[in-house]
C-alpha positions as CSV (number, residue, x, y, z in Angstrom):
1,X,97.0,77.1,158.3
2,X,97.4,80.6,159.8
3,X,99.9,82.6,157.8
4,X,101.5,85.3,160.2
5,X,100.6,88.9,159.6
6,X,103.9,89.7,157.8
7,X,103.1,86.7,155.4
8,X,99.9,88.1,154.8
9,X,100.5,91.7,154.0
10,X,103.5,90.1,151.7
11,X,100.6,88.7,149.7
12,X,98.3,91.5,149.9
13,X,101.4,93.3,148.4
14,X,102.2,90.8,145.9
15,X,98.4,90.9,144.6
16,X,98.0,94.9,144.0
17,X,101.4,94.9,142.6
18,X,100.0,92.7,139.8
19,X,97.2,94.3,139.4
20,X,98.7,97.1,138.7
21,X,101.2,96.0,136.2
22,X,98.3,94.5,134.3
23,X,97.3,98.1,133.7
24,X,98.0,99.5,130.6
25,X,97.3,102.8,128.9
26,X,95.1,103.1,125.9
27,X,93.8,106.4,125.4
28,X,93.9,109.9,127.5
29,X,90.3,108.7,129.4
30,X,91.7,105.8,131.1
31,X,92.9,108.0,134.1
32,X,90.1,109.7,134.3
33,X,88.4,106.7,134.2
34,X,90.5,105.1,137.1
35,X,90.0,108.2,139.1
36,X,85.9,107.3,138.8
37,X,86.3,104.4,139.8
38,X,88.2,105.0,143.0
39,X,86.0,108.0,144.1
40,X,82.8,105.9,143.1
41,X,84.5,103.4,145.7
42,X,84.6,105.9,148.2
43,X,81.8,108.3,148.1
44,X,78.7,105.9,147.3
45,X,78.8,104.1,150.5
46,X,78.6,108.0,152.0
47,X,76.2,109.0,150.0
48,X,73.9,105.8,150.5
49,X,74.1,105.6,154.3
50,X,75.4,109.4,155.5
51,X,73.5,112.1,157.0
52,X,72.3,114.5,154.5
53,X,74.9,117.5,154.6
54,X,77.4,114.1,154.3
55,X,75.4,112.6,151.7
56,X,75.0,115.7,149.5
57,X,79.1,116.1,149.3
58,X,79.5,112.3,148.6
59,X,76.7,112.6,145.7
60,X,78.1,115.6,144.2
61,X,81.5,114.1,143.9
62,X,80.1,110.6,142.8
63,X,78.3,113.1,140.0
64,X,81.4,114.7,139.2
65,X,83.5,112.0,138.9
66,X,81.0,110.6,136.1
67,X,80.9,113.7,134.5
68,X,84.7,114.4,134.0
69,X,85.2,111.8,131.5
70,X,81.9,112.3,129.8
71,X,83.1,115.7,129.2
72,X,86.7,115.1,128.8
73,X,85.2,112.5,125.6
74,X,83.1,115.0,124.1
75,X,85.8,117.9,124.5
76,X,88.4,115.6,123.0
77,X,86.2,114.2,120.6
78,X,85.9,118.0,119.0
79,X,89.7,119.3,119.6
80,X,91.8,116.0,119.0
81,X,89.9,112.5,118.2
82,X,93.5,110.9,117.8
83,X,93.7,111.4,121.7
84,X,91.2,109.1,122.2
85,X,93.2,106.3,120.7
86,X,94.8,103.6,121.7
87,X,98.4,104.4,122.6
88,X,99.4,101.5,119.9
89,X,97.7,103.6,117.3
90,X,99.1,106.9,118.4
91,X,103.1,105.7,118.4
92,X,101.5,103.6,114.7
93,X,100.3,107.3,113.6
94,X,103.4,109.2,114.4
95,X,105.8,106.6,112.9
96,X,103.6,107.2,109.5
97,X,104.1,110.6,109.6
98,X,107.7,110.9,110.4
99,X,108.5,108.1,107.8
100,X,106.2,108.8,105.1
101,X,103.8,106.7,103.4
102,X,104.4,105.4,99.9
103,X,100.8,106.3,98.9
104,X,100.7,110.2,100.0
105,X,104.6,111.3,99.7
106,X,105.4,114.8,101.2
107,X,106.4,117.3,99.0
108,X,110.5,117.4,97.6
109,X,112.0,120.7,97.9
110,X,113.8,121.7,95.0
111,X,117.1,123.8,95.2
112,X,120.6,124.6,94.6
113,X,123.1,124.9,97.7
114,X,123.9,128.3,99.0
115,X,127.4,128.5,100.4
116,X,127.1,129.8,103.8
117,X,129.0,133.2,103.7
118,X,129.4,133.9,107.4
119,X,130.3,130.2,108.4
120,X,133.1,130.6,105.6
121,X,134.8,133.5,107.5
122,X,134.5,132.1,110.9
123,X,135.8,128.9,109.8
124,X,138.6,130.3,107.8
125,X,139.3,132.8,110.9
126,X,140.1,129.6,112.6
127,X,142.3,128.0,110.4
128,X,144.8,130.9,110.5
């Protein structure tokens, strides 16, 4: 019933590996998001049962890691909303604009062709 320990951290392996290929990307927070997580993992149980110089430095990281994204949303929200996106409707947005939208058409640039004077003489330079 006992696996052997190279079984075992085969499995272990196996199970973070899907975790993390589950994870997908939907806006510029979810890193930041991620990286609160991970040092909430770490610093509460410091904070909860260290000594108080220990405690202090895991509280004030805990803290910060909270408040990066809550800024980071509020900053965003101001400078660029589309960051906080989904990535679907980012790579959506940016296909609209390069292609155009039948309803809002860009503006057609009227003109007549210029012949390129200096091309003319290098390419005829080249021909003799």
């Amino acid at each position: 019933m006992d696996q052997p320990i190279g079984d075992r951290s085969s499995s272990h392996r196996t199970f973070g590996q899907s975790v993390v290929e589950k994870i997908t990307t939907n806006s510029a927070l979810n890193p930041l998001l991620w990286l609160c997580g991970v040092t909430l993992l770490f610093t509460m149980p410091g904070a909860t049962w260290g000594t108080p110089p220990t405690s202090h430095v895991c509280l004030a990281l805990a803290s910060a890691s909270v408040l990066a994204p809550i800024v980071a949303y509020f900053v965003w929200m101001v400078r660029d909303p589309v960051k906080l996106q989904s990535e679907h409707y980012q790579l959506e947005r940016q296909k609209m604009e390069l292609l155009g939208d039948e309803r809002h058409r860009g503006p057609v640039i009227d003109g007549q062709l210029v012949e390129n004077e200096p091309l003319r003489h290098l390419t005829r330079e080249a021909r003799e």
